[in-house]
Biopython code that builds the backbone (N, CA, C, O; Angstrom):
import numpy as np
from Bio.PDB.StructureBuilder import StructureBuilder

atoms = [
    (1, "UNK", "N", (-13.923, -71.866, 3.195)),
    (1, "UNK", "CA", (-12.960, -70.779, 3.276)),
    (1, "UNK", "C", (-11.546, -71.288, 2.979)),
    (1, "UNK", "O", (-10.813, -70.618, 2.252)),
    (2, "UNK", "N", (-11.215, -72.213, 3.406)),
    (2, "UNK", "CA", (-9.984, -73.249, 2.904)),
    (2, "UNK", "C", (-9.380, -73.326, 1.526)),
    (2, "UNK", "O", (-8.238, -73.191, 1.085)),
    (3, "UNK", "N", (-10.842, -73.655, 0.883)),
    (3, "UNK", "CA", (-10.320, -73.899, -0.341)),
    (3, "UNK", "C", (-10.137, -72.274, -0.913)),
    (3, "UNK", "O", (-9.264, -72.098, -1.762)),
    (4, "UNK", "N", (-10.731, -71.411, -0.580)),
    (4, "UNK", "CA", (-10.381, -70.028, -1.031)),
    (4, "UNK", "C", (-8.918, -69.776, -1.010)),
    (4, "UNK", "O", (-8.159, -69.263, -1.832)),
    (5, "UNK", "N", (-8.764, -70.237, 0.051)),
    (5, "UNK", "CA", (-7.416, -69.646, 0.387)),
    (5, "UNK", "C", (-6.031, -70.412, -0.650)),
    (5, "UNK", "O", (-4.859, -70.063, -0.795)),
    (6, "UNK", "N", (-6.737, -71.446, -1.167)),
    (6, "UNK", "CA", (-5.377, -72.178, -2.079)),
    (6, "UNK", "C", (-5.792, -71.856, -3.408)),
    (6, "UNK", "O", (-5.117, -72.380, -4.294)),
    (7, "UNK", "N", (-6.682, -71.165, -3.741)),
    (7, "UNK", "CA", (-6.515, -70.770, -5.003)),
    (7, "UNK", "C", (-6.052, -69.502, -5.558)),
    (7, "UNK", "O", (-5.736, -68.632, -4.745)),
    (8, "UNK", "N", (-5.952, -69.236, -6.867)),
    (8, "UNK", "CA", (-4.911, -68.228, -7.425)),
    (8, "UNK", "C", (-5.717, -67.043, -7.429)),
    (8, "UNK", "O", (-6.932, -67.236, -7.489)),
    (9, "UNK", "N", (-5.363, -66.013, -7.385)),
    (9, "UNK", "CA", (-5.767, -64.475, -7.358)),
    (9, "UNK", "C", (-6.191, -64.443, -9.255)),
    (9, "UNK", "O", (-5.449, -65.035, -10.038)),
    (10, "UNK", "N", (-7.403, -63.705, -9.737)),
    (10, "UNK", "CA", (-8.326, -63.485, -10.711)),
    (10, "UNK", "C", (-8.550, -65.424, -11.354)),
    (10, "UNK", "O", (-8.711, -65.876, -12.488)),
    (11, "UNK", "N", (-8.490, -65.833, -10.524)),
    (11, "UNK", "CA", (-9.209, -67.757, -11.203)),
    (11, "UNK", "C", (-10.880, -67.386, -11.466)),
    (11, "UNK", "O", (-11.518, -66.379, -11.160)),
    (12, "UNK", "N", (-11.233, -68.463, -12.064)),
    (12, "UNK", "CA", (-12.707, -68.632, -12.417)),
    (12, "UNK", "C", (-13.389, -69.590, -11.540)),
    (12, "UNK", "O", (-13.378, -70.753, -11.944)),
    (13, "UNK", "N", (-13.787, -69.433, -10.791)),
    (13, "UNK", "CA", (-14.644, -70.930, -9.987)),
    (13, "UNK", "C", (-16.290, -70.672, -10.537)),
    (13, "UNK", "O", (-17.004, -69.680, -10.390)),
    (14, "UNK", "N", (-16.553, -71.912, -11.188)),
    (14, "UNK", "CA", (-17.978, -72.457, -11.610)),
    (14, "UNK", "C", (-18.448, -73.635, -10.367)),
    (14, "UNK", "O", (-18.145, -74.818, -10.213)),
    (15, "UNK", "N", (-19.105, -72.932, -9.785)),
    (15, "UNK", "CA", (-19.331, -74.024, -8.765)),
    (15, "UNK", "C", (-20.801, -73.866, -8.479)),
    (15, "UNK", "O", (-21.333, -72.820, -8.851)),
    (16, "UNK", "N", (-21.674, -74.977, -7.731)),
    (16, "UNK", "CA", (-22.815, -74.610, -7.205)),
    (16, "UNK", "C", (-22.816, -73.655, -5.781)),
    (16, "UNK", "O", (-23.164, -74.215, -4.741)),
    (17, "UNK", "N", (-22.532, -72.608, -5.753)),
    (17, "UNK", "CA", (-21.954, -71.769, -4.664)),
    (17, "UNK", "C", (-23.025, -71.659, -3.324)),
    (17, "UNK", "O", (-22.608, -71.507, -2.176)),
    (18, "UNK", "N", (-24.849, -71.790, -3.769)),
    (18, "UNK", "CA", (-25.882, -71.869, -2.582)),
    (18, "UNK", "C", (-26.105, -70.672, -2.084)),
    (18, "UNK", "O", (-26.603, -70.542, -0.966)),
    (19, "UNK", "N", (-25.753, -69.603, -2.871)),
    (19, "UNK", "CA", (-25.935, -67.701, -2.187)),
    (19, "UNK", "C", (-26.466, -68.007, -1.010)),
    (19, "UNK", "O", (-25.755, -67.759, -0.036)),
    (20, "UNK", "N", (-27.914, -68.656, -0.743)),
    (20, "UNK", "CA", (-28.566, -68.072, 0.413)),
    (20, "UNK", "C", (-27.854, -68.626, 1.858)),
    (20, "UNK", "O", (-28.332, -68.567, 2.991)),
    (21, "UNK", "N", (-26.923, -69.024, 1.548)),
    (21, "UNK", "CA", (-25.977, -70.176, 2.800)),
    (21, "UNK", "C", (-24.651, -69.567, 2.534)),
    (21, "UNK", "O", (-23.706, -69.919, 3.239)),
    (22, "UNK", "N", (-24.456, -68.573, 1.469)),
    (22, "UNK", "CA", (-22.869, -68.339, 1.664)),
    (22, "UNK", "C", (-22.644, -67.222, 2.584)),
    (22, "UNK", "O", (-23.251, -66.151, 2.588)),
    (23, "UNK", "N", (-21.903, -67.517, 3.194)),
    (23, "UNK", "CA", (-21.071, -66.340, 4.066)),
    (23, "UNK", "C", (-20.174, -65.439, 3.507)),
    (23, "UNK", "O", (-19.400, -65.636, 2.571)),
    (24, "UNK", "N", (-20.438, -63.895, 4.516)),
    (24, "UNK", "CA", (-20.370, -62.965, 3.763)),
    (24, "UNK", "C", (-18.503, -63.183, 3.900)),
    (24, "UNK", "O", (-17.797, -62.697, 3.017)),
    (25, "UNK", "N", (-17.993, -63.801, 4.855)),
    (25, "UNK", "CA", (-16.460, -64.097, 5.010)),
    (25, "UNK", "C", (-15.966, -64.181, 3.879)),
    (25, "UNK", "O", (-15.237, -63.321, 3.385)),
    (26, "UNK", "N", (-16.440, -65.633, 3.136)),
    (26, "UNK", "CA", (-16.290, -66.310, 1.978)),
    (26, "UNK", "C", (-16.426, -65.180, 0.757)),
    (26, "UNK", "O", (-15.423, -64.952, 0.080)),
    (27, "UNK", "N", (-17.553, -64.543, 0.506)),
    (27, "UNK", "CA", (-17.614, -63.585, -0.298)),
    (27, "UNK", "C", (-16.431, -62.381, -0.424)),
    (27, "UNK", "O", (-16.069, -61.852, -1.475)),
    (28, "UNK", "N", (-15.910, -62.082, 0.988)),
    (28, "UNK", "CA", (-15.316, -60.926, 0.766)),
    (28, "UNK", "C", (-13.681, -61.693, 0.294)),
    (28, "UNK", "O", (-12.696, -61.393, -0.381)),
    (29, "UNK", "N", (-14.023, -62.493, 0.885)),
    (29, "UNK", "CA", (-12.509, -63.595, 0.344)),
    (29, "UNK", "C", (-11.861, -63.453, -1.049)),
    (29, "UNK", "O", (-10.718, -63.167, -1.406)),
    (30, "UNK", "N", (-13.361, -63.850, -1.916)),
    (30, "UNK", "CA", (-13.285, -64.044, -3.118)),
    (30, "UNK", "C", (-12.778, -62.742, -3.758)),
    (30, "UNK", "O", (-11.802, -62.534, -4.479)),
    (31, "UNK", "N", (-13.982, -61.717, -3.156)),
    (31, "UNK", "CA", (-13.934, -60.434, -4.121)),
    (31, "UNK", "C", (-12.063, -60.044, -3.921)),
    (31, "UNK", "O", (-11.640, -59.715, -5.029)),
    (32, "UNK", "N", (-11.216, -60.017, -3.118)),
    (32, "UNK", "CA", (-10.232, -59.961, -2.514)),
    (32, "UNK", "C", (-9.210, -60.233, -3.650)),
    (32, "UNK", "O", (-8.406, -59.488, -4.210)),
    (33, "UNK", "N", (-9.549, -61.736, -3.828)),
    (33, "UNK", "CA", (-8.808, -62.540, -4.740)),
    (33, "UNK", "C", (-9.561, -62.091, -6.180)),
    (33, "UNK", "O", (-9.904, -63.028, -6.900)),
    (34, "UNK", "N", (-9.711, -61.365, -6.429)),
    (34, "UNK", "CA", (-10.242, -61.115, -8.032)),
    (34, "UNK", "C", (-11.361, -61.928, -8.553)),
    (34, "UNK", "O", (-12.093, -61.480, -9.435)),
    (35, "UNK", "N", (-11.551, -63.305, -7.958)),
    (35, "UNK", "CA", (-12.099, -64.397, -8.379)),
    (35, "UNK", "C", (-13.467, -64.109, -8.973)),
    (35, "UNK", "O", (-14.410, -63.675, -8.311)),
    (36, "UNK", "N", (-13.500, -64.357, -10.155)),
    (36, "UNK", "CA", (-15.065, -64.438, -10.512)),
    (36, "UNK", "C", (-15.852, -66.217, -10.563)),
    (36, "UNK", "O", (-15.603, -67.373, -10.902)),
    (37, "UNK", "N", (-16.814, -65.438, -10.016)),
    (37, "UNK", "CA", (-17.680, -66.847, -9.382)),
    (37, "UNK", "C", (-18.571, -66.929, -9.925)),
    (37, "UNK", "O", (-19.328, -65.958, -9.954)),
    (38, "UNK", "N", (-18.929, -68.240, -10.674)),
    (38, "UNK", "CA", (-20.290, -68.151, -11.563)),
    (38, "UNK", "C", (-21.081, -69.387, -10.705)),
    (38, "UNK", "O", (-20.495, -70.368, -10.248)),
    (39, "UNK", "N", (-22.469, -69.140, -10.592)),
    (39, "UNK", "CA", (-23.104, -70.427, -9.831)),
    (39, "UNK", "C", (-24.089, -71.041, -10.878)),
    (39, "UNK", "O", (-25.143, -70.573, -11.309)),
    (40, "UNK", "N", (-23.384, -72.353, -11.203)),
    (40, "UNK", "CA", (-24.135, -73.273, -12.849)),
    (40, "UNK", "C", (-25.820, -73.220, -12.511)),
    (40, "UNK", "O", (-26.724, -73.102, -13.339)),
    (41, "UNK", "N", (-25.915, -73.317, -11.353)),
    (41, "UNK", "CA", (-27.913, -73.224, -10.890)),
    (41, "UNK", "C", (-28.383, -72.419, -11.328)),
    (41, "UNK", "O", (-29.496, -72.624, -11.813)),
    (42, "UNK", "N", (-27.825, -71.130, -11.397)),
    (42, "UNK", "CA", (-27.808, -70.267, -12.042)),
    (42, "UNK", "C", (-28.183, -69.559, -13.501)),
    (42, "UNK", "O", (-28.983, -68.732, -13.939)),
    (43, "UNK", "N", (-26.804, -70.638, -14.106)),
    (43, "UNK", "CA", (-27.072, -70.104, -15.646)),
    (43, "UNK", "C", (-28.106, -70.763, -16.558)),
    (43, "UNK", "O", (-28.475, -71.935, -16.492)),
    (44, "UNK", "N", (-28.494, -69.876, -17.377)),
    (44, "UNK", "CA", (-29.836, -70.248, -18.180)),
    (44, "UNK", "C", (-29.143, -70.368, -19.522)),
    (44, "UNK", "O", (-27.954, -70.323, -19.836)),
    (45, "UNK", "N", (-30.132, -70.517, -20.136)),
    (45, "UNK", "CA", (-30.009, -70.520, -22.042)),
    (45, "UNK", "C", (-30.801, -70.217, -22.687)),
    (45, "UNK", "O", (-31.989, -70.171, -22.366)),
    (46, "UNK", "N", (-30.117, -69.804, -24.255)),
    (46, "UNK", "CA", (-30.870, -69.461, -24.436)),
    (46, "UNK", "C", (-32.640, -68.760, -24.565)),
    (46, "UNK", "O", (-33.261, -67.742, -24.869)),
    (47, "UNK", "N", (-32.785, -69.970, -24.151)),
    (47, "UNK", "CA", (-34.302, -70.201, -23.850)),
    (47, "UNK", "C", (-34.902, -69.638, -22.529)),
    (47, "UNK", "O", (-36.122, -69.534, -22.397)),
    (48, "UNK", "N", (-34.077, -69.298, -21.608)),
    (48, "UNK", "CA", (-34.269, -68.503, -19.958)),
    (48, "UNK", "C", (-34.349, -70.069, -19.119)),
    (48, "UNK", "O", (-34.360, -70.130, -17.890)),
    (49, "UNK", "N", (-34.381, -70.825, -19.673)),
    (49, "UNK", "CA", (-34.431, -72.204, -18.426)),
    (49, "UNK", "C", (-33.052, -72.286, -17.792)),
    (49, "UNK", "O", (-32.045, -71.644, -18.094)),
    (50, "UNK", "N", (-33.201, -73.123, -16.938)),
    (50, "UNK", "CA", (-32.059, -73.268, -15.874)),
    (50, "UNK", "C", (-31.830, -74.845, -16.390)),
    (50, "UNK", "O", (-32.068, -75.699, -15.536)),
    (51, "UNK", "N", (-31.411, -75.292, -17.645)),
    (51, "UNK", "CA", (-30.583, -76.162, -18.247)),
    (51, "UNK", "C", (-29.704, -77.012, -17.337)),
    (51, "UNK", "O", (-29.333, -78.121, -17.724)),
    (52, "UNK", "N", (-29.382, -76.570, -16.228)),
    (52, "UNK", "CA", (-28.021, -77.233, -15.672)),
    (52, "UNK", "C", (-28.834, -77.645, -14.729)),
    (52, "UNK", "O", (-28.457, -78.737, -14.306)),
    (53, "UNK", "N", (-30.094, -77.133, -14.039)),
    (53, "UNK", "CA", (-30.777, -77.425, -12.859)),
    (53, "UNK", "C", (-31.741, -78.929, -13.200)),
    (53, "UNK", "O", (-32.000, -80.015, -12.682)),
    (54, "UNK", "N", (-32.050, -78.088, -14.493)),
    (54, "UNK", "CA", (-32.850, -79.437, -14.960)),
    (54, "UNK", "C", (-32.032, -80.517, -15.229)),
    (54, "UNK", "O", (-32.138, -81.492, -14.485)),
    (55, "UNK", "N", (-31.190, -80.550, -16.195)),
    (55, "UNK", "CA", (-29.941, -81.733, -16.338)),
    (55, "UNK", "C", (-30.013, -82.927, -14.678)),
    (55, "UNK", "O", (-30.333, -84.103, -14.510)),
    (56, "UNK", "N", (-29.595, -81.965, -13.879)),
    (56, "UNK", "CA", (-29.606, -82.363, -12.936)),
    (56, "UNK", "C", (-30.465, -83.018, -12.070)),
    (56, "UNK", "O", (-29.976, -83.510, -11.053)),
    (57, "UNK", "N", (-31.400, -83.096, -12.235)),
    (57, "UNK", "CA", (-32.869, -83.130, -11.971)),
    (57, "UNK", "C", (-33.313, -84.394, -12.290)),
    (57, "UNK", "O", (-33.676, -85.235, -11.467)),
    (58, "UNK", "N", (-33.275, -84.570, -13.869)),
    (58, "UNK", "CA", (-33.094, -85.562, -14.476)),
    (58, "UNK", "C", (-32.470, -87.214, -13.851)),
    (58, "UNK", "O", (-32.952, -88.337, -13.709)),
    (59, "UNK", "N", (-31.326, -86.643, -13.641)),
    (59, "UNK", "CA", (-30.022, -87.459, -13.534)),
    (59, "UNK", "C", (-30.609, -88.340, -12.015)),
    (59, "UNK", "O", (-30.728, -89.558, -11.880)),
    (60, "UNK", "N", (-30.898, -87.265, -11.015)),
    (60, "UNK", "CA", (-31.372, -87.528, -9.784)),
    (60, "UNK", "C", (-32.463, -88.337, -9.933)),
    (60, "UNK", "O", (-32.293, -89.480, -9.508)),
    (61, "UNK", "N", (-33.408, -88.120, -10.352)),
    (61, "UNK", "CA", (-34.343, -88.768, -10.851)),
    (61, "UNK", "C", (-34.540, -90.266, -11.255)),
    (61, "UNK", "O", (-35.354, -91.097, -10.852)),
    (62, "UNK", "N", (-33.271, -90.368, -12.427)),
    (62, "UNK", "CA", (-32.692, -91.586, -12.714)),
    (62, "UNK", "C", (-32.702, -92.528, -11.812)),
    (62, "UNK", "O", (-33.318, -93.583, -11.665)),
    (63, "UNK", "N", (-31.695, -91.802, -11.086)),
    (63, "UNK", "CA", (-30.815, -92.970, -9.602)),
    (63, "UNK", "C", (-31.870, -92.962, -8.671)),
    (63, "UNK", "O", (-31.975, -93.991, -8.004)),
    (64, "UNK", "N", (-32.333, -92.444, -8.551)),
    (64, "UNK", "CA", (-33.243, -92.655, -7.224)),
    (64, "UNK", "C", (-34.327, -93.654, -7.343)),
    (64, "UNK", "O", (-34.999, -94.061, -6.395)),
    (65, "UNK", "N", (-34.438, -93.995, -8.489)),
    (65, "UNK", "CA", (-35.369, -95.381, -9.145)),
    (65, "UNK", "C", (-34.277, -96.351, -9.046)),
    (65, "UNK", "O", (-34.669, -97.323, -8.400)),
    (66, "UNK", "N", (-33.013, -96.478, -9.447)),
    (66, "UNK", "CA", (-31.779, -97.122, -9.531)),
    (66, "UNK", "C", (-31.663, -97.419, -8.086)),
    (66, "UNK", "O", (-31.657, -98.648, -8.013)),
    (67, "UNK", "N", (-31.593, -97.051, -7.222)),
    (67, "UNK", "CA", (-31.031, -97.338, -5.616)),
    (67, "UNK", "C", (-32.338, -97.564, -4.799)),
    (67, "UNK", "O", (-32.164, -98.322, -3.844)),
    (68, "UNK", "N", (-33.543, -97.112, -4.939)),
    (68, "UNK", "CA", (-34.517, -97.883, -4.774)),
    (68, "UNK", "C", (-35.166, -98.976, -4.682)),
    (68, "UNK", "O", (-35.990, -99.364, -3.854)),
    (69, "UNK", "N", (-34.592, -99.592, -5.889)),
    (69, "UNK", "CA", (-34.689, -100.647, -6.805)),
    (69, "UNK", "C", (-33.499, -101.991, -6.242)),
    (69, "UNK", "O", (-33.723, -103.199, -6.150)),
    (70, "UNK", "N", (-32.028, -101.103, -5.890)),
    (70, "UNK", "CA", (-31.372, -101.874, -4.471)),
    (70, "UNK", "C", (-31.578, -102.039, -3.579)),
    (70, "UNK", "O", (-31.182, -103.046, -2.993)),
    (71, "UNK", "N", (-32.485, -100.894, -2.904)),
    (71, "UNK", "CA", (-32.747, -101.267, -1.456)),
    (71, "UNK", "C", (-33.425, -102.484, -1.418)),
    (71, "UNK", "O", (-33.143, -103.483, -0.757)),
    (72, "UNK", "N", (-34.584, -102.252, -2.391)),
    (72, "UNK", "CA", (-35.511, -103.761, -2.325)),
    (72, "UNK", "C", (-35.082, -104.594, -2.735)),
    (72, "UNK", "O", (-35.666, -105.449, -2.069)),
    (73, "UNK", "N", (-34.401, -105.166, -3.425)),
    (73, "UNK", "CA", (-33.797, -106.086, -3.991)),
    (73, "UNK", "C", (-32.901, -106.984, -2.846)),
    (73, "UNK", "O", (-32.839, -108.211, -2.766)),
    (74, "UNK", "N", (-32.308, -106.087, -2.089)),
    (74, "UNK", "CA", (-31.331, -106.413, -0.688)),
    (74, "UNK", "C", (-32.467, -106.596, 0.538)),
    (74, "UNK", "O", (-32.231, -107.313, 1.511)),
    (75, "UNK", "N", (-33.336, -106.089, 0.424)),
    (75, "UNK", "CA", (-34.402, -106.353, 1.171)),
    (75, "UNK", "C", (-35.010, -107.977, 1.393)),
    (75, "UNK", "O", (-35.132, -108.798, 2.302)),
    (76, "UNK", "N", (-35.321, -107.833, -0.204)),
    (76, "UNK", "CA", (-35.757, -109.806, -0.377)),
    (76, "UNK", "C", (-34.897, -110.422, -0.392)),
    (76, "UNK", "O", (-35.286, -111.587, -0.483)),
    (77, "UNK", "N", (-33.573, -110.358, -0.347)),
    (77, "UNK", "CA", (-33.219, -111.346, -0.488)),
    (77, "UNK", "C", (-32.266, -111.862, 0.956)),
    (77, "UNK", "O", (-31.646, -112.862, 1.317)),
    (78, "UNK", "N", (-32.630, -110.366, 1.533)),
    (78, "UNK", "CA", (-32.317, -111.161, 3.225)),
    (78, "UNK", "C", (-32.778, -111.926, 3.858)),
    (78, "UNK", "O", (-32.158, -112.775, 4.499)),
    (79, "UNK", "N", (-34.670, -111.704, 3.787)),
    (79, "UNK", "CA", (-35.508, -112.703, 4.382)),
    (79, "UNK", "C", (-35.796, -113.741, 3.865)),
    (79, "UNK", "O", (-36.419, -114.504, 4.603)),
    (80, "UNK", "N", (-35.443, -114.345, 2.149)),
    (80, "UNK", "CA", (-35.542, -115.138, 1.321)),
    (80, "UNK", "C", (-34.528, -116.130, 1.776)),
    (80, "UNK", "O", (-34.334, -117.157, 1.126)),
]
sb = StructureBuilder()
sb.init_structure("model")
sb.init_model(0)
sb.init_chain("A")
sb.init_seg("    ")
for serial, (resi, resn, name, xyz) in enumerate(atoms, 1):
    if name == "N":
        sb.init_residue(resn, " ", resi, " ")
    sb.init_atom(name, np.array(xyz, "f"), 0.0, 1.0, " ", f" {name:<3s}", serial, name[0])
structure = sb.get_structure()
């Protein structure tokens, strides 16, 4: 709600917004301030996929082999 409050009347916020967790406070905030709110989880392409979800997905995916891959690494070489 904070950050609502420091931004400008009709702004664009692209954010991952979480509908099923937003409060209706927050909502009426926005509508208030003109603000149009787009949520990237959201948007699709062309194609109807959720492009940004998957992107993301991906990425997570990545690192989680990446920091995995630290834990054990810091693992052996404590008891080593």
């Amino acid at each position: 709600m904070t950050e609502i409050g420091m931004m400008k009347p009709g702004q664009i916020l692209i954010s991952a917004l979480q509908l099923a967790t937003f409060k209706a406070e927050s909502l009426h905030a926005l509508i208030n301030k003109k603000i149009t709110a787009l949520c990237f989880e959201h948007l699709r392409d062309e194609g109807g996929s959720l492009s940004v979800v998957r992107a993301m997905s991906e990425i997570v995916g990545a690192t989680s082999i990446l920091i995995a891959g630290e834990y054990l690494s810091n693992i052996l070489m404590e008891k080593g």
